[in-house]
C-alpha positions in Angstrom: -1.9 -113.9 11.0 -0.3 -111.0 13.0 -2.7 -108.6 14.1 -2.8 -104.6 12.6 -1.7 -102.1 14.6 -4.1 -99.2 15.9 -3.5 -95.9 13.9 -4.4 -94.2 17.4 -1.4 -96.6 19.5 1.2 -94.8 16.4 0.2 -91.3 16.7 -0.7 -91.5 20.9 -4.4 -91.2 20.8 -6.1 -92.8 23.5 -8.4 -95.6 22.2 -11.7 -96.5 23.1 -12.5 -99.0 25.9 -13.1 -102.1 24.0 -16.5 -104.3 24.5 -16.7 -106.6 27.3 -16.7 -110.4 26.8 -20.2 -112.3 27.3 -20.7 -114.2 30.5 -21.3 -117.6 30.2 -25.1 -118.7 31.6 -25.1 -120.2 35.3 -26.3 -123.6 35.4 -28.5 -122.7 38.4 -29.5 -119.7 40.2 -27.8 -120.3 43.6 -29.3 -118.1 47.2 -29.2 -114.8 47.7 -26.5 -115.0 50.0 -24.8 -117.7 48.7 -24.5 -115.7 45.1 -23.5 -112.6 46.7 -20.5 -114.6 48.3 -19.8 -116.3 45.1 -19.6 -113.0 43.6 -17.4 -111.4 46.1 -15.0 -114.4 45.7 -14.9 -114.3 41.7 -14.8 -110.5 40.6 -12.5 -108.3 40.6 -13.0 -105.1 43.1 -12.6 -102.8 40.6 -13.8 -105.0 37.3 -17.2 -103.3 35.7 -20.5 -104.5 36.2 -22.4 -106.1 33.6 -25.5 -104.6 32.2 -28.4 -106.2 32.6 -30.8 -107.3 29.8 -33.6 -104.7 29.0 -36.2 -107.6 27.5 -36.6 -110.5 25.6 -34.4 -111.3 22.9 -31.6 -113.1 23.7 -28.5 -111.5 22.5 -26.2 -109.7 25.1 -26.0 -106.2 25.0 -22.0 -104.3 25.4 -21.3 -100.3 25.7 -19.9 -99.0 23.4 -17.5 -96.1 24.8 -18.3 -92.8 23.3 -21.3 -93.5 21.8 -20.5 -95.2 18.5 -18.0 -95.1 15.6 -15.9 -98.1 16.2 -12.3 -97.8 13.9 -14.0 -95.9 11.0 -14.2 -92.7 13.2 -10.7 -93.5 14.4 -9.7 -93.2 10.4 -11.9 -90.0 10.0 -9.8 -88.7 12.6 -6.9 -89.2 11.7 -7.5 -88.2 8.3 -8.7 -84.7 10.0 -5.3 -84.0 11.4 -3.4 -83.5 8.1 -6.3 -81.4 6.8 -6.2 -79.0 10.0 -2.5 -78.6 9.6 -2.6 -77.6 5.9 -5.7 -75.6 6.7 -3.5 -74.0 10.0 -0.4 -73.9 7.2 -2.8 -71.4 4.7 -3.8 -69.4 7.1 -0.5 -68.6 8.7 1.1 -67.7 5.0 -2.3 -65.7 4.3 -1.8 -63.8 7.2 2.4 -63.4 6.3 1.5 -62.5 2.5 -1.3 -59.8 3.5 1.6 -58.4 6.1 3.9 -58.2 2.8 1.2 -56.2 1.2 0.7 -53.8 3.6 3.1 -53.1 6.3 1.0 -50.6 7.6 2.6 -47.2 9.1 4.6 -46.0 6.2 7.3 -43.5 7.4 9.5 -41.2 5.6 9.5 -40.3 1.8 12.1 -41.9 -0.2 13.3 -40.2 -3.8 13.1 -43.3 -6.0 14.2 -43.5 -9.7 13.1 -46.1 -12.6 15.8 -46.2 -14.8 15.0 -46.4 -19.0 14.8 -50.2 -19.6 13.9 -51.7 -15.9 12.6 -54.4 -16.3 9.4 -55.3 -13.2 11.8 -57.5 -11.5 14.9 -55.0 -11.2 12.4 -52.3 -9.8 10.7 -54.5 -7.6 14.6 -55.5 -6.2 15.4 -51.5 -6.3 11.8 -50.9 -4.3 13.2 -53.7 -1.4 16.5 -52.3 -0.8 14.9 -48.9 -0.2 12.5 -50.6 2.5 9.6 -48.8 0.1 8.4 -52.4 0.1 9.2 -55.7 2.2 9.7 -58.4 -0.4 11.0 -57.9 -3.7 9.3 -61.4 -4.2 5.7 -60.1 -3.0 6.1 -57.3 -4.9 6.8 -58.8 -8.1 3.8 -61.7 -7.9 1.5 -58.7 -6.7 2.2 -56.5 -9.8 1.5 -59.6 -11.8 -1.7 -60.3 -10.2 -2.9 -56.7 -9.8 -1.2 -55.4 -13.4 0.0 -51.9 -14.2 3.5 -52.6 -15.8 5.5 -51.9 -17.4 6.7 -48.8 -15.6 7.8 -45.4 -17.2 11.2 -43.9 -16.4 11.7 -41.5 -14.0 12.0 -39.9 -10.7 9.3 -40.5 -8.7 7.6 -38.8 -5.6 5.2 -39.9 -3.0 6.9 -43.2 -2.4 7.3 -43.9 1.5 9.2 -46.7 3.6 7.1 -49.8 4.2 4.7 -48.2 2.0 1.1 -50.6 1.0 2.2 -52.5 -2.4 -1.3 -50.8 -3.5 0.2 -47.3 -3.4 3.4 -48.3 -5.1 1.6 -49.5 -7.4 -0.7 -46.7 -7.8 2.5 -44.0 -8.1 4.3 -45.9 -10.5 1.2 -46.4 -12.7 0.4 -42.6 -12.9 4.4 -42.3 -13.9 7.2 -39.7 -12.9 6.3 -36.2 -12.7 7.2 -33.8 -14.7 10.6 -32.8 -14.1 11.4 -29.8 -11.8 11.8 -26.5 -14.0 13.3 -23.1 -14.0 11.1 -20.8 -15.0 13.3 -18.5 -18.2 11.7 -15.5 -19.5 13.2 -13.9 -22.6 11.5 -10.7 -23.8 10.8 -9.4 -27.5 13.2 -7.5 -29.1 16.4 -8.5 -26.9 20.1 -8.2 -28.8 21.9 -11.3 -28.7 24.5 -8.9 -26.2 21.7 -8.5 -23.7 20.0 -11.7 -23.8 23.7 -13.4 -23.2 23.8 -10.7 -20.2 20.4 -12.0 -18.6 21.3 -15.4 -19.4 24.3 -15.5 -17.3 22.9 -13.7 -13.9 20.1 -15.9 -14.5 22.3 -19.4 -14.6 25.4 -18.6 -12.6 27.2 -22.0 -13.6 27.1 -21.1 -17.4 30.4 -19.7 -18.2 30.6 -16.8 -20.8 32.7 -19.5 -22.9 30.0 -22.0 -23.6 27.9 -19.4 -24.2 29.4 -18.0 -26.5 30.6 -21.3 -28.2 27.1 -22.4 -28.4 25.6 -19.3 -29.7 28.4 -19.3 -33.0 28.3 -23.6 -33.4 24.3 -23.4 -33.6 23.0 -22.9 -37.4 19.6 -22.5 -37.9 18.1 -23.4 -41.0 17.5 -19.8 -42.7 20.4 -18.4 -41.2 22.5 -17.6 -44.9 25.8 -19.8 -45.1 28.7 -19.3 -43.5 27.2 -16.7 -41.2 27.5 -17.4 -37.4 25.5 -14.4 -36.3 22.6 -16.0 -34.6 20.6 -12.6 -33.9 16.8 -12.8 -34.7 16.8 -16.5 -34.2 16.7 -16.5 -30.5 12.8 -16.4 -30.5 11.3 -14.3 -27.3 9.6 -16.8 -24.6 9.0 -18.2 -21.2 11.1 -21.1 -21.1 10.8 -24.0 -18.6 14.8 -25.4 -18.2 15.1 -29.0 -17.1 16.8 -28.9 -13.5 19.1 -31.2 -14.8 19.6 -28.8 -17.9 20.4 -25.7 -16.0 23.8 -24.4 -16.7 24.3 -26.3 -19.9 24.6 -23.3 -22.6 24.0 -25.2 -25.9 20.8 -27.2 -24.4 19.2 -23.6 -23.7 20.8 -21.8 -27.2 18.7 -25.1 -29.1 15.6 -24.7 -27.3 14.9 -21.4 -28.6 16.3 -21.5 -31.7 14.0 -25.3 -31.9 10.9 -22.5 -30.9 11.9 -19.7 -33.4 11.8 -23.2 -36.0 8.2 -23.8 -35.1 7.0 -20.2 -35.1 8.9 -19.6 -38.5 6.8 -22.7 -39.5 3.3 -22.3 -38.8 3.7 -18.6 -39.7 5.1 -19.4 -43.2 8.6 -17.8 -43.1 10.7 -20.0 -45.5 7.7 -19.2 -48.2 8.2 -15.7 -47.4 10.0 -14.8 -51.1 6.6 -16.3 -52.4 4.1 -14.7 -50.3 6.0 -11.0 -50.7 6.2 -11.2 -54.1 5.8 -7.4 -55.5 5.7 -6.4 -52.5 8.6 -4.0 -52.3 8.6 -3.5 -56.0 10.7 -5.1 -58.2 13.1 -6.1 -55.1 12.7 -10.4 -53.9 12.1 -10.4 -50.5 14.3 -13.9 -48.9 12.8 -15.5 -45.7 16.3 -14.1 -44.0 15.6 -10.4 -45.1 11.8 -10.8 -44.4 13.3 -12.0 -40.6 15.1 -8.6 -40.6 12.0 -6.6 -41.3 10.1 -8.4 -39.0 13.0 -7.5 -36.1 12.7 -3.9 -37.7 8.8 -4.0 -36.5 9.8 -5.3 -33.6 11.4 -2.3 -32.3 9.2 0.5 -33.7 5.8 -0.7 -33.3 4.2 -0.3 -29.2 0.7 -1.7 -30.2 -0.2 -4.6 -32.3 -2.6 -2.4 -34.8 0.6 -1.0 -35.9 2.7 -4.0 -36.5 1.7 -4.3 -40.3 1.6 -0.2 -41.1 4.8 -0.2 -40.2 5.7 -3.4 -41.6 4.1 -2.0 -44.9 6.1 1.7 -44.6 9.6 -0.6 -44.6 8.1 -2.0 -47.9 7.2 1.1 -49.9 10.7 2.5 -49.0 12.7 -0.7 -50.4 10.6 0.0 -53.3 11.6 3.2 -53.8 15.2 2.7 -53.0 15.4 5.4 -50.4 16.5 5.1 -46.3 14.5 3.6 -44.2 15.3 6.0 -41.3 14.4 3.5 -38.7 16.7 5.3 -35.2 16.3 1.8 -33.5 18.9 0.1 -36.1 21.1 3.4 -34.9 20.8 2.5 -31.2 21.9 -1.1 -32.4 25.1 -0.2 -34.2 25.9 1.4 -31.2 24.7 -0.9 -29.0 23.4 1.4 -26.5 19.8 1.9 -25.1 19.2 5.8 -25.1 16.0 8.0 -25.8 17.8 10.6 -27.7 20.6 10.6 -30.4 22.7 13.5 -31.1 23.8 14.5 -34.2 27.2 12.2 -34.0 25.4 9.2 -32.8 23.1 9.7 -36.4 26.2 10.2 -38.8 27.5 6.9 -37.2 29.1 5.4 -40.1 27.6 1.4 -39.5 25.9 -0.9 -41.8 22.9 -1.0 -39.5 22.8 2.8 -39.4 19.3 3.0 -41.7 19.4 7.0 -41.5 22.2 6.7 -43.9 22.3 3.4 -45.5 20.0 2.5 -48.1 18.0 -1.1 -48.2 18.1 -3.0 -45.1 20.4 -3.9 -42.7 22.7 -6.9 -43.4 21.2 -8.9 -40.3 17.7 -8.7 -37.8 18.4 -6.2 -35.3 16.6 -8.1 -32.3 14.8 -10.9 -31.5 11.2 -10.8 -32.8 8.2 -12.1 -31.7 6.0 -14.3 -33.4 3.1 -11.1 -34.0 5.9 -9.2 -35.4 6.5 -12.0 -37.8 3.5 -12.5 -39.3 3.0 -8.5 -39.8 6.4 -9.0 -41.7 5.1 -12.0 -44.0 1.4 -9.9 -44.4 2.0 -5.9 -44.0 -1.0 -4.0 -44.3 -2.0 -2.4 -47.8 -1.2 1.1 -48.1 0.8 4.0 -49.8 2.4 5.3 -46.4 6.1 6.4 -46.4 5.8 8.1 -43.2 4.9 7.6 -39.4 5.0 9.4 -36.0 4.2 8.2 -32.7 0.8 10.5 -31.6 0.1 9.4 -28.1 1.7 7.9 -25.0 -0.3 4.6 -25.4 1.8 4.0 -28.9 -0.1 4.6 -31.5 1.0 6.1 -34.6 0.4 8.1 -37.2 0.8 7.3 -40.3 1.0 9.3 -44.0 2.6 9.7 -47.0 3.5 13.0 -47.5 6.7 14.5 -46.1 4.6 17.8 -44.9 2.0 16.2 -43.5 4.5 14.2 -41.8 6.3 16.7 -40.3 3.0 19.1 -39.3 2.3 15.4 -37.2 5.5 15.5 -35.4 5.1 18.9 -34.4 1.7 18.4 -32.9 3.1 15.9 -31.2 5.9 17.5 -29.1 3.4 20.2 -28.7 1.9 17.9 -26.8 4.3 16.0 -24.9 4.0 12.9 -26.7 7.8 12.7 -26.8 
């Protein structure tokens, strides 16, 4: 039978030395000197001497080169190799995987956007071509591990080349900010002519055109059919325009009218014929024309006290069918600001001109704000017909009687009220 080869011969390893051969017994012990020369003659110079027995039994004793283990330590051996490589192999991805993670020195900031409908893997490819991260692969299998997914569209800020997968992860979790804004202020009581005047210096990529065409295409819902006059409906606020929004004429015009919607709401507006009922006599007040009044308070009242005298004066009027009087709807059929009217801008023959048109004016005069709104939808009770402005703060004064009325106006330029 062929003998089996050494595991150490095939890999190289150098085996151990293997057990010298008992000597046979000498028949006789021969001289001193004539042994010595025996042995001189019949070993090798360089052959190893044989141990000598340490007692009495009388089996030979053999070294055993490196202390033991024979051909099973051989096998543990060379089991140990394979196991150190895979061991060696781990370590060496552990320490590439944990680079993938985090780079370390991230450098500049990169604008990244999620788009709507990314799916992890897309956004993880997106995140490698920017160098945010450095494997789309790692990414990916670290998200699934760590969680936070699925993503929210958007543009994102923060992100940094060979940024830590941990922060990425982090920024995209907490989602887009919110989008970059221009701040848009529109005050009470703007016409429709000066608010497209302030709209236009303030977005100068909005042509007069599209404003225009937006502001006669957009119907609110209480405007009265087949009207395109969108005055009153452009409710008075701060707005916040999208960066992406800026310029684009109808996306403003149906922001505000969308907020003059949810004022009108919560204040009760299209229940206004309801909630008036009486209120100007035997006259139905509709949400439209209770809109007008509330753009008539709008420009007469200075301090919010006010707001539903006044609102209650308009009423008694309509209710007695006579003029409201109201110089602010004059200033509007002109179209003009101007502290004092002369006798021709009063006989100014215009719908809108209250001083000698009876009832109310066909359409709002301005744009109302929502505290002008609800004094319109609950004036305050009272008999008054009359009022005149008695201090510089605002304030009026407010009566019924046409003398008593004009004794208060007198005082009042007396004093220097106006």
């Amino acid at each position: 039978m062929p003998e089996q080869p050494d595991p150490f011969e095939l890999f190289g390893l150098e085996p151990s030395t293997p057990p010298a051969a008992p000597q046979p017994p000498t028949p006789a012990e021969p001289s001193s000197s004539a042994a010595e020369a025996q042995s001189s003659l019949d070993t090798p110079a360089d052959a190893p001497a044989s141990p000598a027995p340490t007692g009495g039994d009388d089996g030979e004793y053999v070294a055993i080169k490196g202390g033991g283990g024979g051909r099973g330590g051989r096998w543990a051996l060379l089991l140990g190799v394979p196991l150190l490589v895979v061991a060696l192999v781990i370590a060496v991805a552990g320490f590439w995987v944990k680079g993938k993670i985090d780079p370390g020195s991230p450098g500049e900031e990169v604008a990244f956007t999620i788009t709507k409908g990314a799916t992890t893997s897309q956004i993880a490819t997106s995140l490698a071509e920017k160098k945010i991260v450095s494997s789309a692969t790692v990414f990916e299998w670290y998200v699934k591990w760590k969680g936070g997914d699925p993503f929210q569209a958007g543009d994102y800020e923060g992100l940094r080349v060979n940024s830590s997968m941990g922060d990425v992860v982090d920024i995209l979790k907490a989602g887009p900010p919110p989008p970059k804004t221009v701040s848009f202020l529109v005050r009470e009581g703007l016409w429709v002519s000066e608010f497209k005047k302030i709209a236009l210096e303030k977005f100068p990529t909005m042509t007069p055109a599209a404003l225009d065409a937006a502001l006669a295409n957009t119907h609110p819902s209480l405007q009265p059919a087949g009207s395109t006059n969108i005055e009153g409906f452009l409710f008075p606020a701060t707005y916040e325009i999208a960066q992406q929004d800026i310029g684009n004429a109808q996306k403003l015009i149906d922001q505000m009218v969308a907020a003059f919607d949810r004022v009108s709401q919560s204040e009760g507006l299209p229940d206004a014929t309801a909630k008036l009922k009486g209120v100007a006599g035997t006259k139905s007040i509709s949400p439209y024309e209770a809109l007008i009044v509330a753009s008539l308070v709008e420009s007469e009242a200075k301090v919010d006290e006010d707001r539903p005298k006044i609102a209650r004066v308009i009423y008694n009027r309509l209710a007695r069918g006579e003029t409201l009087g109201i110089d602010a709807s004059v200033l509007y059929a002109l179209q003009k600001r101007k502290t004092n009217l002369t006798d021709s801008d009063l006989k100014t023959d215009s719908p809108y001109n209250t001083r000698l048109k009876k009832g109310l004016p066909p359409a709002p005069i301005n744009s109302p704000g929502q505290k002008s709104i609800n004094a319109a939808l609950n004036p305050a009770p009272g008999d008054w017909l009359f009022y005149v402005l008695t201090d510089k703060d605002g304030h009026h004064y407010f009566t019924n009687s046409q003398s008593d009325f004009n004794r208060a106006v007198a005082d009042a330029k007396a004093r220097g009220v106006f």
